[in-house]
C-alpha positions as CSV (number, residue, x, y, z in Angstrom):
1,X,-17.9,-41.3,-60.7
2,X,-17.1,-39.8,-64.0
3,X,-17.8,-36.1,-62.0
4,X,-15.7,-36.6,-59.3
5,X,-13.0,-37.3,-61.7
6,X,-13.4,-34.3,-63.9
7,X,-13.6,-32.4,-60.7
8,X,-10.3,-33.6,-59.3
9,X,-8.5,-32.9,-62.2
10,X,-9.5,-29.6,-62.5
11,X,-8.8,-28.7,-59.1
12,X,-5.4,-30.2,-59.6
13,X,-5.0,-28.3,-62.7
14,X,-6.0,-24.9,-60.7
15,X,-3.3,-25.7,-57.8
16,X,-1.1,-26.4,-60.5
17,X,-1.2,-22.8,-62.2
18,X,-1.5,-21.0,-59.2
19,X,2.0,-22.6,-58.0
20,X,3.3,-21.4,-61.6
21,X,6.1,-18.7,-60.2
22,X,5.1,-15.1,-61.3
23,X,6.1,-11.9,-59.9
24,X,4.0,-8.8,-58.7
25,X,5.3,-5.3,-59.1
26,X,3.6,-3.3,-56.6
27,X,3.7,0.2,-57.4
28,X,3.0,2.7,-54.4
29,X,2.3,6.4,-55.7
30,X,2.6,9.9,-53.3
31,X,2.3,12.4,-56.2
32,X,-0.9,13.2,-56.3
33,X,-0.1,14.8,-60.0
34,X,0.7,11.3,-61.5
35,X,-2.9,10.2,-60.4
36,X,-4.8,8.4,-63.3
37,X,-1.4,9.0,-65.5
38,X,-0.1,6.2,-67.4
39,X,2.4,3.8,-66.1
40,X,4.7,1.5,-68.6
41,X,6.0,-1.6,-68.0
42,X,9.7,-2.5,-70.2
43,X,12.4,-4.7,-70.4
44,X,15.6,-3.8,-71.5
45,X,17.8,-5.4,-73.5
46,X,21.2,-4.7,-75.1
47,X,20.8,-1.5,-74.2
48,X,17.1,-1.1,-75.9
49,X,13.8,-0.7,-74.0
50,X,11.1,-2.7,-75.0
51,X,7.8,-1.8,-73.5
52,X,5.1,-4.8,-73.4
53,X,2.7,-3.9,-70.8
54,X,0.7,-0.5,-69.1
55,X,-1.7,0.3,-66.7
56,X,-3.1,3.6,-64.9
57,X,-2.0,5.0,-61.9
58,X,-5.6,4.4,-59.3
59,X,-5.8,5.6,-55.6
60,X,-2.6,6.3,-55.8
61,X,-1.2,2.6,-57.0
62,X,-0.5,0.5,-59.7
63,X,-0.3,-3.3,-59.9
64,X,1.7,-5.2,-62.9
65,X,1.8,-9.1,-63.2
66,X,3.8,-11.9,-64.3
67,X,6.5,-14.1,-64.9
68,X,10.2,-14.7,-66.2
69,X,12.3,-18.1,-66.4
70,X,15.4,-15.9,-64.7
71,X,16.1,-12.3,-63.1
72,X,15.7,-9.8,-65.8
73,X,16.3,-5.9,-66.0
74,X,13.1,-4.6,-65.8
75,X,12.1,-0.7,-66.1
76,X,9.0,1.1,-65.1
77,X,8.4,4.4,-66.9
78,X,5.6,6.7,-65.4
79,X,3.9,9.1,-67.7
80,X,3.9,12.9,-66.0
81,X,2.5,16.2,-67.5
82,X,5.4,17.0,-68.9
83,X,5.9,14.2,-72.0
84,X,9.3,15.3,-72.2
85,X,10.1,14.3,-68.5
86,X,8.7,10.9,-68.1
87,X,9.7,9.1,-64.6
88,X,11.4,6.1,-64.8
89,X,13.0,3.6,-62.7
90,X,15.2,0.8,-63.6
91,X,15.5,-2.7,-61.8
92,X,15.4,-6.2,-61.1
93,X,12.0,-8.6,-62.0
94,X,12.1,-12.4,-60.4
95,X,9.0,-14.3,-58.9
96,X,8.6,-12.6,-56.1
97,X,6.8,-9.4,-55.0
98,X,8.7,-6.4,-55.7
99,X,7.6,-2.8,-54.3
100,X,8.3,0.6,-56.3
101,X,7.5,3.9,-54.1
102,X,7.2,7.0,-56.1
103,X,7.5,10.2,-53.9
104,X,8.4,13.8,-54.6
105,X,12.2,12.7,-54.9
106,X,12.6,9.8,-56.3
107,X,11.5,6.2,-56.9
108,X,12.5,3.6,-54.3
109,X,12.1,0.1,-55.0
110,X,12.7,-3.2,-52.7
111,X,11.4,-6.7,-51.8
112,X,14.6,-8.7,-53.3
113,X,17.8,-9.2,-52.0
114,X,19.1,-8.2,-56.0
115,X,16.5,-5.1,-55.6
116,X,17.5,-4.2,-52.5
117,X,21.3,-4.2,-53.3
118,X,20.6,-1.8,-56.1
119,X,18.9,0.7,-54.2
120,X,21.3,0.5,-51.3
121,X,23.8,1.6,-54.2
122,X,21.6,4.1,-55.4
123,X,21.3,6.1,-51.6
124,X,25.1,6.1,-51.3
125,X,25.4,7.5,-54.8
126,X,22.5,9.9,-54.4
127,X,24.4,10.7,-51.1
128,X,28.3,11.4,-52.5
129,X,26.7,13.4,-55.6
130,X,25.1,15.6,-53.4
131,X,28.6,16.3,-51.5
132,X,30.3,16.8,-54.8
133,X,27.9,19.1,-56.1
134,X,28.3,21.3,-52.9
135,X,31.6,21.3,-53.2
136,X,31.9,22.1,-56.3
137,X,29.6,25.2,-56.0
138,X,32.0,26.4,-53.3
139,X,35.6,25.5,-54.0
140,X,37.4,25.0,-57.3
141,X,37.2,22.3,-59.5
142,X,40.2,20.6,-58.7
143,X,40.0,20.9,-55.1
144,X,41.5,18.4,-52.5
145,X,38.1,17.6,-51.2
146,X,36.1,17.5,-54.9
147,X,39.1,15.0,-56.0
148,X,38.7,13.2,-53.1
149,X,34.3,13.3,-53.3
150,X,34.4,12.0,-56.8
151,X,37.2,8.9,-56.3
152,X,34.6,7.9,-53.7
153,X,31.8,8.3,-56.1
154,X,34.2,6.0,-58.6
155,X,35.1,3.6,-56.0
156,X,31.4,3.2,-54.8
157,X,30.4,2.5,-58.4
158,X,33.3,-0.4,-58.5
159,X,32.5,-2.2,-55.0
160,X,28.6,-2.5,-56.1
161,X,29.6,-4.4,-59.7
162,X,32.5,-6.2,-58.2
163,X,30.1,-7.8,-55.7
164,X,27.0,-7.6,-57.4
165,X,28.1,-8.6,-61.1
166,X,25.4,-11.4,-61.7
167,X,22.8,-8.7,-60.7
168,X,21.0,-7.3,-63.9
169,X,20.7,-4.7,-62.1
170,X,24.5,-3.6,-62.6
171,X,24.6,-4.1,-66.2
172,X,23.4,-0.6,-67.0
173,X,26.7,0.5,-65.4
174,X,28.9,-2.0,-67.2
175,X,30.0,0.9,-69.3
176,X,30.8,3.1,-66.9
177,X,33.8,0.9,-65.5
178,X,34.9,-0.5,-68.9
179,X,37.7,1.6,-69.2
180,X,38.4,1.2,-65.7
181,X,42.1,-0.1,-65.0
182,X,42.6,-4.4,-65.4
183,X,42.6,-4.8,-62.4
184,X,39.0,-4.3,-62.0
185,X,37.8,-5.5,-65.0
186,X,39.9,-8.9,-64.4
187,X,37.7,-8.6,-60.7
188,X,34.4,-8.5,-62.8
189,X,35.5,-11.2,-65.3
190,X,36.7,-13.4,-62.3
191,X,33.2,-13.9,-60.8
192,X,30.8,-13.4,-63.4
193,X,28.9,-16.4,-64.6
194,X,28.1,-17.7,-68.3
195,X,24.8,-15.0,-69.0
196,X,26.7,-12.1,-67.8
197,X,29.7,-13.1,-69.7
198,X,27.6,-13.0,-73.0
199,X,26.1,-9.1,-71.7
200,X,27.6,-7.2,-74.6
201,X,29.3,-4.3,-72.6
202,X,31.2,-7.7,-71.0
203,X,32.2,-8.9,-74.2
204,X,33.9,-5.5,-74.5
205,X,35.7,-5.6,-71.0
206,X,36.6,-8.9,-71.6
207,X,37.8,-7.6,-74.9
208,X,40.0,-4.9,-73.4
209,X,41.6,-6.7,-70.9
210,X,43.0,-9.0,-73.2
211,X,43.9,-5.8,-75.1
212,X,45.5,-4.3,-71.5
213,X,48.0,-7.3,-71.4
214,X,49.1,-7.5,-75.0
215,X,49.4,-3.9,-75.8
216,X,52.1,-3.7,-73.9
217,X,55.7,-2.7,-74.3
218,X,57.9,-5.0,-75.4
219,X,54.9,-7.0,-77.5
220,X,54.9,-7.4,-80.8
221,X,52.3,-4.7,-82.4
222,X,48.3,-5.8,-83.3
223,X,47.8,-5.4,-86.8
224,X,44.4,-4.2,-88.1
225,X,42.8,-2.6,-91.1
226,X,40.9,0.4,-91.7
227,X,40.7,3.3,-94.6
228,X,42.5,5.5,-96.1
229,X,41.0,9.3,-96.1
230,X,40.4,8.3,-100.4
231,X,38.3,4.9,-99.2
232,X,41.0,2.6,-99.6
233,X,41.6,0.0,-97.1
234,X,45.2,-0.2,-95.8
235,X,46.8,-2.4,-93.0
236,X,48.9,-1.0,-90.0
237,X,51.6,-3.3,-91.7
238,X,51.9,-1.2,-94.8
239,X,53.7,1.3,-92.4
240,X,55.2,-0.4,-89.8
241,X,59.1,-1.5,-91.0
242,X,59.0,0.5,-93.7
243,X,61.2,3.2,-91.8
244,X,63.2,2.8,-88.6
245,X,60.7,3.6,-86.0
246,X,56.7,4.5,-86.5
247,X,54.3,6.3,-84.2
248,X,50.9,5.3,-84.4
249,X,49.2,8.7,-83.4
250,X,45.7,8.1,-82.1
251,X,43.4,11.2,-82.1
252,X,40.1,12.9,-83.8
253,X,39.7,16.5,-85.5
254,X,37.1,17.0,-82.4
255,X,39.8,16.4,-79.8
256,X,41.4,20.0,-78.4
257,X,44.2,18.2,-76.9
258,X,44.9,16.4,-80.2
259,X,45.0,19.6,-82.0
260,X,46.6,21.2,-79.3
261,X,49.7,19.2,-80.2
262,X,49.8,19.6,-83.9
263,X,52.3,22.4,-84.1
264,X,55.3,19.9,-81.7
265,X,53.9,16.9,-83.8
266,X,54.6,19.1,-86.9
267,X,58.0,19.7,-85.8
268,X,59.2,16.3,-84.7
269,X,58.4,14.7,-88.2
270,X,59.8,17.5,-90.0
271,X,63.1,16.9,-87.3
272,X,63.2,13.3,-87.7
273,X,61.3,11.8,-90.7
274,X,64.5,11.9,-93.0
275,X,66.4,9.9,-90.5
276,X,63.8,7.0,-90.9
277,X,61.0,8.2,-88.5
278,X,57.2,7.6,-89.6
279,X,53.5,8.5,-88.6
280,X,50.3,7.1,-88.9
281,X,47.5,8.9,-87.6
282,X,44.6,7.0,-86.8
283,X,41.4,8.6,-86.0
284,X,38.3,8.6,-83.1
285,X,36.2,10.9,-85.7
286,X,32.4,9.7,-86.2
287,X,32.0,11.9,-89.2
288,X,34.3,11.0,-92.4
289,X,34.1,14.5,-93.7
290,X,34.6,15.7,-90.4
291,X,38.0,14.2,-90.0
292,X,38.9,14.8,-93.9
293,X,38.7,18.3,-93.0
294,X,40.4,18.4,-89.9
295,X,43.4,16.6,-92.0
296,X,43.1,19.5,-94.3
297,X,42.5,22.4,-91.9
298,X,45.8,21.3,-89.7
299,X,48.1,20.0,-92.8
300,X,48.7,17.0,-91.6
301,X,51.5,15.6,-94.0
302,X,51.7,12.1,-92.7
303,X,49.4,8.9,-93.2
304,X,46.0,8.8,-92.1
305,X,43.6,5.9,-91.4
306,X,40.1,5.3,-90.2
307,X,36.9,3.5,-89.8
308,X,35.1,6.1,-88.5
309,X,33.9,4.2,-85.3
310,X,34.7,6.8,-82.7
311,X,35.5,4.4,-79.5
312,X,34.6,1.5,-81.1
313,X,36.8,1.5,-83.8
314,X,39.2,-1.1,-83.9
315,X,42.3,0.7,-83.3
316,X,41.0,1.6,-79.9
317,X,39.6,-1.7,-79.3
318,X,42.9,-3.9,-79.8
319,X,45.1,-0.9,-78.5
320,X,43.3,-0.5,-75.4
321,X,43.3,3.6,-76.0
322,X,42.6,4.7,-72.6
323,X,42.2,8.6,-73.9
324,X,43.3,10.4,-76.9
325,X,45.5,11.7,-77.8
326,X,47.6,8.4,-77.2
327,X,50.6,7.2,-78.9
328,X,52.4,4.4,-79.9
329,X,56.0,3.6,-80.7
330,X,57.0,0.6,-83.1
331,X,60.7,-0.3,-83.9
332,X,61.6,-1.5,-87.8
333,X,61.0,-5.0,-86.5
334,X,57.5,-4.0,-85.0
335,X,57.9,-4.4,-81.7
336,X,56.2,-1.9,-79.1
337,X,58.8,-0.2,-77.9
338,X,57.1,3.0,-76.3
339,X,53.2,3.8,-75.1
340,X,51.7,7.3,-74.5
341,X,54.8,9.2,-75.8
342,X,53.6,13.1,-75.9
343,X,55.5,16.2,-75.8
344,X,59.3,16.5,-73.9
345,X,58.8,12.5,-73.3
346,X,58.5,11.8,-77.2
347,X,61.2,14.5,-78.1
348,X,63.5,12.6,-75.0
349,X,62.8,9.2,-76.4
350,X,63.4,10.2,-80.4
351,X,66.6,11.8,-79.2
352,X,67.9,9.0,-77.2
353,X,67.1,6.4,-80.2
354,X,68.0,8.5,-83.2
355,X,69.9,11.5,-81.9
356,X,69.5,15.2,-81.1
């Protein structure tokens, strides 16, 4: 009696972890190059790969098993003859089969709705790139049609994380639509649910579309702190009402278009600075001796301030810089009176509020 016990439980022990959900990854390979190469297996997170698992490419297949507690962005990275060009293929892991097919192209993959989703995405890119790039290779740049190819190409890339933003499979292109205009990042933030919200790159669109609705004309300006080219950490509100109008001048000593406007900038301070007209520049440089010198090489006579983040410093955060150079205007009473004043518009706008 006491056998036929032991025996039952174990058989109910055996059902019970062969009903545990786990997922397959069947890999299908039609290079016969890549036979007996090594195959990686990697999740990524935050932007960083880490690989846990490998096998060998045999008879032209691969096999990796498992299991996760929720969909997960999964990559497979395929060792080739050249190290420097592995092949690699991201996408979505649940507990379910999943089937990658490596060819002389490309790397399909399928057997989820998620999975399938993504590689629908991926054939209409693949398709649109390959009109652009004929295009391009035949007519100018700014063509009609190449203008036309590539807001397809954008709006392609918007539709699939609109209605696919719960899919790990679209956070890799989160940062390709976060400086998209608010009304699509208020489309992803409508429908995403509480793990996508706590992605990172959705932290910074959520970020940024609060910035988009404050920044505004009209608002009061967002005060933040950063250095001074000595090391110094000053405040926005040092400057702003101590003179009759200040323009926050966002650029970096790598931007052309930046420098490009030096000499008008030049003259519109040295026009209007004695009548109570201010700059601050605050800068996108990476490099702190970088922009020193660019400060020094172009004389720059006014203000200066920094914490050399590039786009992820905070003046371009809480601003919601779409592109540099950008500017912004701020009455004595530090209200936002003007946004992405440059050239004949800023000269128009200092001449209608402090005269010719």
């Amino acid at each position: 009696m006491k056998n036929i016990v032991l025996a039952f439980i174990a058989s109910m022990l055996l059902v019970s972890c062969n009903l545990t959900p786990s997922y397959t990854i069947t890999g299908k390979v039609l290079r016969t190059d890549l036979e007996g190469n090594q195959v990686l297996l990697g999740k990524i997170q935050n932007d960083e790969t880490f690989f846990f698992d490998s096998v060998f490419v045999r008879k032209g297949a691969y096999r990796f098993k498992g299991s996760v507690e929720q969909a997960e962005h999964y990559v497979v990275q395929m060792l080739t003859n050249d190290p420097e060009k592995p092949l690699s293929v991201w996408f979505v892991v649940e507990n379910t089969p999943i089937l990658i097919t490596t060819d002389s192209l490309e790397s399909r993959i399928g057997g989820t709705a998620m999975n399938d989703s993504l590689q629908n995405y991926r054939d209409r890119e693949r398709l649109l790139m390959a009109e652009y790039s004929k295009v391009m290779s035949q007519t100018q740049r700014n063509s009609e049609e190449s203008r036309k190819l590539y807001a397809l190409q954008q709006a392609n890339r918007v539709d699939f994380v609109k209605n696919n933003i719960n899919n790990p499979g679209v956070w890799p292109l989160l940062r390709q639509v976060m400086y998209n205009p608010l009304t699509d990042l208020k489309a992803f933030l409508a429908t995403a649910d509480a793990r996508t919200l706590e992605h990172p790159i959705m932290e910074k669109i959520a970020e940024r579309a609060h910035a988009m609705e404050t920044a505004v004309e009209g608002n009061p300006y967002i005060d933040f702190e950063m250095a001074d080219p000595q090391g110094k950490l000053v405040s926005l509100s040092n400057y702003v009402g101590k003179s009759n109008y200040l323009l926050i001048d966002f650029w970096a000593s790598w931007c052309g278009p930046c420098i490009a406007d030096v000499p008008h900038m030049l003259k519109v301070y040295e026009k209007y600075r004695k009548r109570g007209f201010e700059i601050v520049g605050v800068s996108f440089d990476t490099d702190h001796e970088a922009w020193l010198k660019g400060i020094k090489d172009h004389k720059l006579p006014w203000p200066q301030m920094s914490d050399v983040k590039g786009w992820d410093s905070v003046g371009s955060r809480w601003y919601a810089v779409p592109g540099i150079p950008y500017t912004v205007l701020i009455d004595k009473d530090g209200t936002m009176i003007a946004i992405g004043l440059r050239g004949t518009s800023l000269d128009n706008k200092l001449a209608e509020l402090m005269g010719k």
